[in-house]
C-alpha positions in Angstrom: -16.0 -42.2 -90.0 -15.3 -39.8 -87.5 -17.5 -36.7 -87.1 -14.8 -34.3 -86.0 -12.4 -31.7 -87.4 -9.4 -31.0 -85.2 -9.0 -27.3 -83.7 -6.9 -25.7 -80.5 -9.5 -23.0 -80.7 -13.2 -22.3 -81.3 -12.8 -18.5 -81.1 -11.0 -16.2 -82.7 -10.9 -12.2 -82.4 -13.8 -11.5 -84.4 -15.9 -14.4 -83.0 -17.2 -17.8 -83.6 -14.1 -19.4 -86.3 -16.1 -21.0 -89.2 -16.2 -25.2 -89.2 -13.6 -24.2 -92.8 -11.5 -22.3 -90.8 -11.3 -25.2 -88.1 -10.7 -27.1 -90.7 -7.9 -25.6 -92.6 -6.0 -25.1 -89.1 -6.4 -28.5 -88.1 -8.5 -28.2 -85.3 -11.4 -30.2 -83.1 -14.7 -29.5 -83.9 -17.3 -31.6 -82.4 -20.2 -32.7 -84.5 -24.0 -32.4 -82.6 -24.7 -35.9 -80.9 -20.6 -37.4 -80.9 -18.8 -37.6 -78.0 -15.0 -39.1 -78.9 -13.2 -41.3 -75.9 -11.7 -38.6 -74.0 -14.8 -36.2 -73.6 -17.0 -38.8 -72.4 -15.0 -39.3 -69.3 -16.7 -39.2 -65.8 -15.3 -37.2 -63.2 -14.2 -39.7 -60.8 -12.4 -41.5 -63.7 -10.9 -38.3 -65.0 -9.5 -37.3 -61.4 -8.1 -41.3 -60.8 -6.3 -40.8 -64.3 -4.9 -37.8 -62.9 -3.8 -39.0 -60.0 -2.1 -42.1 -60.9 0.1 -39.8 -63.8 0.8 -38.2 -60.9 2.6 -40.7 -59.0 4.8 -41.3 -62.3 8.4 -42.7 -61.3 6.7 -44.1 -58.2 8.6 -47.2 -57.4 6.9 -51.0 -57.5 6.7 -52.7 -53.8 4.6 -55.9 -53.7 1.3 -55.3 -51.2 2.0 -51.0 -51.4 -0.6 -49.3 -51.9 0.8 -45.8 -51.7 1.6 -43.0 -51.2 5.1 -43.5 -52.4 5.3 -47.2 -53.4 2.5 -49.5 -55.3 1.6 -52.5 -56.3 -0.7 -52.4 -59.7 -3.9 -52.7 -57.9 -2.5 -50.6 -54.9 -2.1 -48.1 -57.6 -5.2 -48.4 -58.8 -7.1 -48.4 -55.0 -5.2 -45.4 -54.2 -6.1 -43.4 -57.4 -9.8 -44.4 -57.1 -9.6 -43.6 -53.3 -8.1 -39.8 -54.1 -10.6 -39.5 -56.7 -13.9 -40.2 -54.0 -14.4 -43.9 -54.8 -13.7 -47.1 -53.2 -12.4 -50.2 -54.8 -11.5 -53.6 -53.0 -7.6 -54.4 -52.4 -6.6 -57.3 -55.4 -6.9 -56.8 -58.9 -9.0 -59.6 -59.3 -11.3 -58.6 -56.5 -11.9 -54.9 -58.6 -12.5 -57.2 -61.7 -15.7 -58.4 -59.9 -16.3 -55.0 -58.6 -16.5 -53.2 -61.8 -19.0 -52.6 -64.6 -17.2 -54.6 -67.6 -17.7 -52.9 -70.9 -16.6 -54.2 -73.9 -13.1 -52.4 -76.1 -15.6 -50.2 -77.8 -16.9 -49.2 -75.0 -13.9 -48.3 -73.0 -13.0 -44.5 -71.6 -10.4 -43.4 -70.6 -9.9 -43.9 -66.5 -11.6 -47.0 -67.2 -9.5 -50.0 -65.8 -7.9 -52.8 -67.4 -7.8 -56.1 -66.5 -4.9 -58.9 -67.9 -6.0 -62.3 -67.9 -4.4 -65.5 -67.4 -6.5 -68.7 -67.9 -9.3 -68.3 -65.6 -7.6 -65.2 -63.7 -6.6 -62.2 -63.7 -3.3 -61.3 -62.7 -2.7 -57.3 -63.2 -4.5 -54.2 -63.9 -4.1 -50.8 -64.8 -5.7 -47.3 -65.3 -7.0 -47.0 -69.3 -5.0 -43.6 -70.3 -6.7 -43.7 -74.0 -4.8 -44.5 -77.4 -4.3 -47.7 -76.3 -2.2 -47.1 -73.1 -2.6 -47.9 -69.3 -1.2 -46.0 -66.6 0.6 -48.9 -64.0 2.8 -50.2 -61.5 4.5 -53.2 -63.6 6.6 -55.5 -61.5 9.9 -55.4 -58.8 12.2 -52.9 -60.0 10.0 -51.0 -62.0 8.3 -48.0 -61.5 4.5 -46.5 -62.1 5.0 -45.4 -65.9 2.8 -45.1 -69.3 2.4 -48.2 -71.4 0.6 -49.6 -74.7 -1.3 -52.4 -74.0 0.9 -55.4 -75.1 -1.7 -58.0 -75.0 -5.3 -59.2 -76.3 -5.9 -60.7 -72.8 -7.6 -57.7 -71.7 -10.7 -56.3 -70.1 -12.2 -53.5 -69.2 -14.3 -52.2 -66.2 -16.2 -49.3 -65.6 -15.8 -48.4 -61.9 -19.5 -47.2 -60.4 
């Protein structure tokens, strides 16, 4: 059970709105000691999710790594790299890179890793709600996606 209430607002002309009033507007009110998904977000992550939303419509090129065109580990190289961190070229080479955290676990800006057998072969940028930011495949473009597998894992880049 979630300890929230949802809210646009925490103030209203006279003040502090009561955790009722929050409530009858449909509101987000935080409870002392929760922190949902997308407020636990570091700041690096935060600015890479940014970033690669940013490059939305961005066409696929095999190798690219940006500014224009990307592969899906360019993509995600290049959104680290704009957000202060460093992350090796492949997607399987950031899989060993990163922290892995379990689904429960995962934040958004978080990347995720799709496996194959033994490998992995593509990653993405977590977005929350069960959707990665990536650069799919020739003749696609960077775009928002749901996760369409269980193959997945997540890493937590340091």
């Amino acid at each position: 059970m979630s300890a929230q209430l949802h809210t646009p607002f925490l103030l209203s002309r006279t003040g502090l709105v009561s955790a009722l009033t929050v409530a009858a507007v449909g509101g987000t009110l935080l409870a002392p000691g929760t922190a949902p998904e997308a407020h636990a977000v570091t700041s690096h992550a935060s600015k890479a999710l940014e970033v690669a939303q940013s490059k939305k419509g961005s066409p696929y090129r095999f190798g690219a790594t940006g500014p224009h065109r990307f592969d899906c580990s360019g993509l995600t190289l290049y959104s680290y790299k704009r957000a202060g961190k460093k992350l090796p070229r492949t997607a399987q080479q950031q899989y060993n890179r990163t922290r892995h955290v379990g689904a429960s676990q995962r934040q958004r800006g978080d990347l995720v890793f799709f496996h194959s057998g033994g490998s992995v072969y593509h990653v993405g940028i977590y977005a929350g709600s069960g959707r990665i930011w990536h650069s799919p495949k020739t003749g696609d473009v960077v775009r928002l996606a749901r996760i369409w597998t269980k193959s997945v894992s997540y890493g937590r880049v340091r």
